[in-house]
MIZALUM-889836 format. One record per residue (C-alpha): residue number from 1; x, y, z. Coordinates in pm, 1 decimal. Example, Ala and Ser with C-alpha at 12.3 -4.5 7.8 and 13.67 -1.06 7.14 Angstrom:
2
<rec><i>1</i><c1>1230.0</c1><c2>-450.0</c2><c3>780.0</c3></rec>
<rec><i>2</i><c1>1367.0</c1><c2>-106.0</c2><c3>714.0</c3></rec>
// end
This chain:
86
<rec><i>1</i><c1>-2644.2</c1><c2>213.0</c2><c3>362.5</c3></rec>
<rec><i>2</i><c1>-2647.4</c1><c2>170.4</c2><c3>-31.3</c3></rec>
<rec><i>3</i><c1>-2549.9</c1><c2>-86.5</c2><c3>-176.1</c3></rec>
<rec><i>4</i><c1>-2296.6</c1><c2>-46.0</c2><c3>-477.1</c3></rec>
<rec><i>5</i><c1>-2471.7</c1><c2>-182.5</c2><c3>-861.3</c3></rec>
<rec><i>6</i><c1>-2177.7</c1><c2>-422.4</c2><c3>-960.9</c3></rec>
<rec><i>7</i><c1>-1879.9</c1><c2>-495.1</c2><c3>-710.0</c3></rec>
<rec><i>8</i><c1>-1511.3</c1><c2>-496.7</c2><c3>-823.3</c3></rec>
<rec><i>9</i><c1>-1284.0</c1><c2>-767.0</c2><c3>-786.0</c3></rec>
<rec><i>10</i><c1>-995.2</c1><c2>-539.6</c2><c3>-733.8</c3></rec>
<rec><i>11</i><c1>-1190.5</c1><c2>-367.7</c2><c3>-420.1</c3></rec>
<rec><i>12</i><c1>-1212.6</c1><c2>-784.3</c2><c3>-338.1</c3></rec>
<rec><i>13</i><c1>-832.8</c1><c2>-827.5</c2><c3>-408.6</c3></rec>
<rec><i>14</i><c1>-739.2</c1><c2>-471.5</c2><c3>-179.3</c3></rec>
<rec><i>15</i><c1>-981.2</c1><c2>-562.0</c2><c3>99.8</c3></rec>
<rec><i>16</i><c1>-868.7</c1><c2>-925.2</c2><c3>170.7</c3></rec>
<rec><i>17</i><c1>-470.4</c1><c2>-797.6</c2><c3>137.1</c3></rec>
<rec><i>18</i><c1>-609.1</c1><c2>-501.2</c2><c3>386.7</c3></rec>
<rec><i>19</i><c1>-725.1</c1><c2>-735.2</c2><c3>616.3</c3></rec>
<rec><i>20</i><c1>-454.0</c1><c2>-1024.7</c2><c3>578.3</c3></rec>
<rec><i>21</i><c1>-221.0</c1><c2>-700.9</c2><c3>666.0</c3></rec>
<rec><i>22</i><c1>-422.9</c1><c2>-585.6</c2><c3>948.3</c3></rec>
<rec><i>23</i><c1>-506.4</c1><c2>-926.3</c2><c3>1124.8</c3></rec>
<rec><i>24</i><c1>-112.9</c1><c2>-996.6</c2><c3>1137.0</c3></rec>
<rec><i>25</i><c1>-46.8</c1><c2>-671.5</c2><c3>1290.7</c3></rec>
<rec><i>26</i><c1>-248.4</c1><c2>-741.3</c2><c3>1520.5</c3></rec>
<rec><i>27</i><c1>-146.4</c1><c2>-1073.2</c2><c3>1569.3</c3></rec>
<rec><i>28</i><c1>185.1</c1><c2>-953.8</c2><c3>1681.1</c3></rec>
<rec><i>29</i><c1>94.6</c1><c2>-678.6</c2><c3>1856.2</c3></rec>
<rec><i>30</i><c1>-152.5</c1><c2>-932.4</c2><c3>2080.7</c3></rec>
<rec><i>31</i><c1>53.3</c1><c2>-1206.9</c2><c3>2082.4</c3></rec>
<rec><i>32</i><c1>316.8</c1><c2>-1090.6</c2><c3>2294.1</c3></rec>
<rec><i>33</i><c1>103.4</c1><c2>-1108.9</c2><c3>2594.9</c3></rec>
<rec><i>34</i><c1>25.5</c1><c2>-1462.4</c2><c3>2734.6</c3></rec>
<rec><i>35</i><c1>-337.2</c1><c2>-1496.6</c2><c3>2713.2</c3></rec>
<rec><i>36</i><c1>-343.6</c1><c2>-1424.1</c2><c3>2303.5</c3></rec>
<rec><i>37</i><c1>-50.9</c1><c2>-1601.1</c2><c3>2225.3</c3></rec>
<rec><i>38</i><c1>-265.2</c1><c2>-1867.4</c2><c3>1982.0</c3></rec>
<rec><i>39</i><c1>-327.6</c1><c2>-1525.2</c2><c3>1759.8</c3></rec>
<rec><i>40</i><c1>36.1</c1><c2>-1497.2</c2><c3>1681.8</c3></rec>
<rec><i>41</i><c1>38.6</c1><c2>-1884.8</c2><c3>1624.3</c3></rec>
<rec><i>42</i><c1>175.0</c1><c2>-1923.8</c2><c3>1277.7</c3></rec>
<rec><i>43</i><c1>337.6</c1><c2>-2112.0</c2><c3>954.2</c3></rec>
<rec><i>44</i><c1>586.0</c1><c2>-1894.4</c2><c3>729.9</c3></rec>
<rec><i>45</i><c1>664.5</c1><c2>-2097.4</c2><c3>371.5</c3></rec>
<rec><i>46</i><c1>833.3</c1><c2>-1976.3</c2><c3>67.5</c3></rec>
<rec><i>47</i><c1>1195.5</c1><c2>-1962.1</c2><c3>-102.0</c3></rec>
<rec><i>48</i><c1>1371.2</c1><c2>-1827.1</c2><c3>172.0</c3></rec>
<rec><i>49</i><c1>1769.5</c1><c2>-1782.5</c2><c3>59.1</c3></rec>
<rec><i>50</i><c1>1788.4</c1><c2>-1591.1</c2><c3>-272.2</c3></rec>
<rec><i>51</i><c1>1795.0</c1><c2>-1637.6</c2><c3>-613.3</c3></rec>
<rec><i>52</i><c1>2067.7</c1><c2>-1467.4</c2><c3>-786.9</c3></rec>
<rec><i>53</i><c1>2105.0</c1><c2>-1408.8</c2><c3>-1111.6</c3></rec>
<rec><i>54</i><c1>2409.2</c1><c2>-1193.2</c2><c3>-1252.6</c3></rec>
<rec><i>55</i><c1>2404.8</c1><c2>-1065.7</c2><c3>-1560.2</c3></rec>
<rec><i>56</i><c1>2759.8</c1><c2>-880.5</c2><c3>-1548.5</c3></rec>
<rec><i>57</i><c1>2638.0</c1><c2>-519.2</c2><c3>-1537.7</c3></rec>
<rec><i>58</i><c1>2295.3</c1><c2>-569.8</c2><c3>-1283.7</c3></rec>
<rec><i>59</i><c1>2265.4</c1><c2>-827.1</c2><c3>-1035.3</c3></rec>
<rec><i>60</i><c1>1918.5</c1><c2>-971.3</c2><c3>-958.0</c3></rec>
<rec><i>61</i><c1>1812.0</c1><c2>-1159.6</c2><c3>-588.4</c3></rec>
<rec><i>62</i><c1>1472.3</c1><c2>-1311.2</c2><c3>-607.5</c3></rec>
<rec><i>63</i><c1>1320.7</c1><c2>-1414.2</c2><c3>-267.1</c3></rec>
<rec><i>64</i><c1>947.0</c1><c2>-1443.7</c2><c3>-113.7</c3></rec>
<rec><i>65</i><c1>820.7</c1><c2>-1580.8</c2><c3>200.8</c3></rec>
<rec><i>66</i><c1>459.8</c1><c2>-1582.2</c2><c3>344.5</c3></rec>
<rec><i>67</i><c1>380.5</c1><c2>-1553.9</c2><c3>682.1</c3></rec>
<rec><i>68</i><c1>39.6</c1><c2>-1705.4</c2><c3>751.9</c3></rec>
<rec><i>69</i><c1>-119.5</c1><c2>-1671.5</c2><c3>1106.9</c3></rec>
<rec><i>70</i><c1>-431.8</c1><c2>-1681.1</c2><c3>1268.6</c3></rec>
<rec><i>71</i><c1>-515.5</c1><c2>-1359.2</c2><c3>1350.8</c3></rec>
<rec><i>72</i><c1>-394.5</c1><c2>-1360.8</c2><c3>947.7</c3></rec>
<rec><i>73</i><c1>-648.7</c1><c2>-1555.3</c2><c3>830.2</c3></rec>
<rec><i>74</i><c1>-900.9</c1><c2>-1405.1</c2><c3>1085.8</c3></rec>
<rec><i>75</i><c1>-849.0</c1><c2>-1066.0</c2><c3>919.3</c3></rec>
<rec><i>76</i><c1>-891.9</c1><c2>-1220.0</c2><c3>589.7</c3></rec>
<rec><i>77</i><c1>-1240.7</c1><c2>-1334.5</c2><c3>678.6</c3></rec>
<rec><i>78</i><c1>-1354.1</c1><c2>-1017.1</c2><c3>818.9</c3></rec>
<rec><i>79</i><c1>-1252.9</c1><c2>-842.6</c2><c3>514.6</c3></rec>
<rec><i>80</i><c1>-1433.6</c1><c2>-1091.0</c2><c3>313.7</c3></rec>
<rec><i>81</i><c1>-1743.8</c1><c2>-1080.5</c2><c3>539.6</c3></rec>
<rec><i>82</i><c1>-1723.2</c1><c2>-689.5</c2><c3>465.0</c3></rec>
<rec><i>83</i><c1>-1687.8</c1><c2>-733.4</c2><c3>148.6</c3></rec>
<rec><i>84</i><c1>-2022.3</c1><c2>-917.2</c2><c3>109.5</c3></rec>
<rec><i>85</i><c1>-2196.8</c1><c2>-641.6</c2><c3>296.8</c3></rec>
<rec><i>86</i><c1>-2123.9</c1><c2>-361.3</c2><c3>144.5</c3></rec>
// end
């Protein structure tokens, strides 16, 4: 395999998000069965009822939560782990 000469933190940035992604669809795709429930096992955080702001003409609603799981985080180390060897 050859190795790349200098490695890009924005492949970094889209490799962890591709993995975060990944590990939490899998997460709750294996979590609804009973013996890989822990996967789904999670903490969501964030400002959850909107922001508005009205300005007359536009109206603006600001919101973000983050999900964070196991099978998350799992993905996240993979792709980091990858990320090293390539």
């Amino acid at each position: 395999m050859r190795r790349l000469q200098s490695k890009s933190p924005a492949v970094l940035i889209l490799l962890l998000l591709a993995g975060v992604v990944l590990g939490g669809f899998i997460g709750d795709w294996l979590g609804a069965s009973e013996s890989f429930r822990w996967l789904a096992y999670g903490k969501s955080f964030g400002i959850t009822s909107p922001f508005t702001l009205d300005l007359g003409i536009i109206v603006f609603q600001f919101a973000l939560s983050i999900r964070l799981t196991i099978a998350g985080l799992l993905g996240f180390f993979i792709a980091a782990l990858i990320y090293k060897f390539i």
